[in-house]
N, C-alpha and C positions, 0 to 999 in steps of 0.2 A: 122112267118109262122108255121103251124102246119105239121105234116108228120107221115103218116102210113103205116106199112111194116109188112105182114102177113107171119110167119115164119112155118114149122110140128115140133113137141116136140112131146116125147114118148108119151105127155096126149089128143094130138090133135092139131088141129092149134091153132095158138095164134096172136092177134094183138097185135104190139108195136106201141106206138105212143109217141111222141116229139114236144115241142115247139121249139125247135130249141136250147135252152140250158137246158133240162130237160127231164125228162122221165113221164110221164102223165099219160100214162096208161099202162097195158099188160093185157088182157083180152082175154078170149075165146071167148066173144061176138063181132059181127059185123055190128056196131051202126053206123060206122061212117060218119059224111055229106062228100059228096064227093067235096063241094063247101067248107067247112072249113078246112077241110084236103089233103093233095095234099099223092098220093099214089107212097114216095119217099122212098130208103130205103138211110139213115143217118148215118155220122159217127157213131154217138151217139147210132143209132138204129141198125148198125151192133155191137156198143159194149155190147148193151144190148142182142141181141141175143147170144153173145160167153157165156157172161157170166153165161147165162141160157142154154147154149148146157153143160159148167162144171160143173155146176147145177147137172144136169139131169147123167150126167158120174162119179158122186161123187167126181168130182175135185173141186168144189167151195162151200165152206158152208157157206160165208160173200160175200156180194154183194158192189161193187164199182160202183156206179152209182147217178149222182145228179138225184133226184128225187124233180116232183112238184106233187103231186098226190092236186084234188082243191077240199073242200067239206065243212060242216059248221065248228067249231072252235072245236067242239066235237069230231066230226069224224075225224078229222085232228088228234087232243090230242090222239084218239083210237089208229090211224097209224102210230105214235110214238112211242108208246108204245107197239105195235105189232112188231117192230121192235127190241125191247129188249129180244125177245124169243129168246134162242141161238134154234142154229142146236140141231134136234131129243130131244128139248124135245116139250110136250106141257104143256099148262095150262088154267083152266078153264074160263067161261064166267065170273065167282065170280073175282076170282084172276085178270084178267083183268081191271075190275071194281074198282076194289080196287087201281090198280093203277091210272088210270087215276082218282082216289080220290071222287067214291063214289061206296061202295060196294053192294047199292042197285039197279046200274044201270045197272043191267045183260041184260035186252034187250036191253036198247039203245045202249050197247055193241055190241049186235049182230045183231044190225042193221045199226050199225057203219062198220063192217065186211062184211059186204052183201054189202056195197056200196063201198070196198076198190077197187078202180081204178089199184091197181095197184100187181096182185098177183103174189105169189110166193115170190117177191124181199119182199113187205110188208106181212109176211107171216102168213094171218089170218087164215092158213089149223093146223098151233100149236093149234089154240083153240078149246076143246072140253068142252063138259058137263060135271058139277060137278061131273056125276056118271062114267065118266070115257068113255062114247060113244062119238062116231061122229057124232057132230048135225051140221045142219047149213054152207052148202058150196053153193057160189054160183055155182059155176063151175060143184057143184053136187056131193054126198059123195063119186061114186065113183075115181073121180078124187082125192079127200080130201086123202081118204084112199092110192093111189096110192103114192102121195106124201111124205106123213106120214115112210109109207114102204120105198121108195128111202131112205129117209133120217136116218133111220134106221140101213137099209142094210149095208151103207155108211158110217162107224164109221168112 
């Protein structure tokens, strides 16, 4: 059974959602089938919400949560790998590329990013432009930028 519970964060609402042993999504957007998803709030789904209210109070900078975020074998390998940006810092579309082991693959990169199911915890708002700008948030740069600053603030 799938479950979704729409939580206010300082950047706006957010949907979490769960397979019932996973975390699936956390998204600003509000997509979801009401016949696929039942509008429950979940252990699981209150643990992901504390976790993101410490988030947000610069109490948590490592996230503890089983994550299934589902997407092709690429963007999976991206989400992985987005995960290995510690707290406050970032790193380019290039350097990204690079790790998931082709440095040519700067958009499919950021197109890997744009489809991350699952933000903040997977945190594709680290990745910026080679020249050092914020490019590319789905959530939208100001939210990007708000994030960025939190995390910042929050040594």
């Amino acid at each position: 059974m799938k479950h979704v519970y729409y939580y206010d964060f300082p950047i706006g609402k957010l949907a979490i959602a769960d397979n019932s042993e996973a975390i699936t999504h956390i998204t600003t957007h509000d997509g979801f089938n009401k016949e696929e998803y039942q509008f429950m709030e979940t252990p699981l789904i209150k643990k992901a919400c504390l976790q993101l209210s410490e988030y947000f109070e610069g109490k948590r900078k490592i996230f503890e949560l089983p994550l299934n975020p589902s997407g092709t074998e690429f963007q999976e390998r991206c989400w992985k790998a987005l995960q290995t940006i510690p707290y406050k810092e970032t790193w380019s579309y290039k350097q990204l590329a690079k790790v998931v082991g082709n440095e040519k693959a700067c958009h499919a990169v950021g197109g890997a990013n744009n489809k991350n199911p699952i933000t903040i915890v997977i945190p594709c708002h680290r990745v910026i432009g080679a020249n050092g700008q914020l490019v590319g948030y789905g959530g939208g740069l100001p939210i990007k930028e708000a994030l960025l600053t939190l995390e910042y603030e929050h040594r």
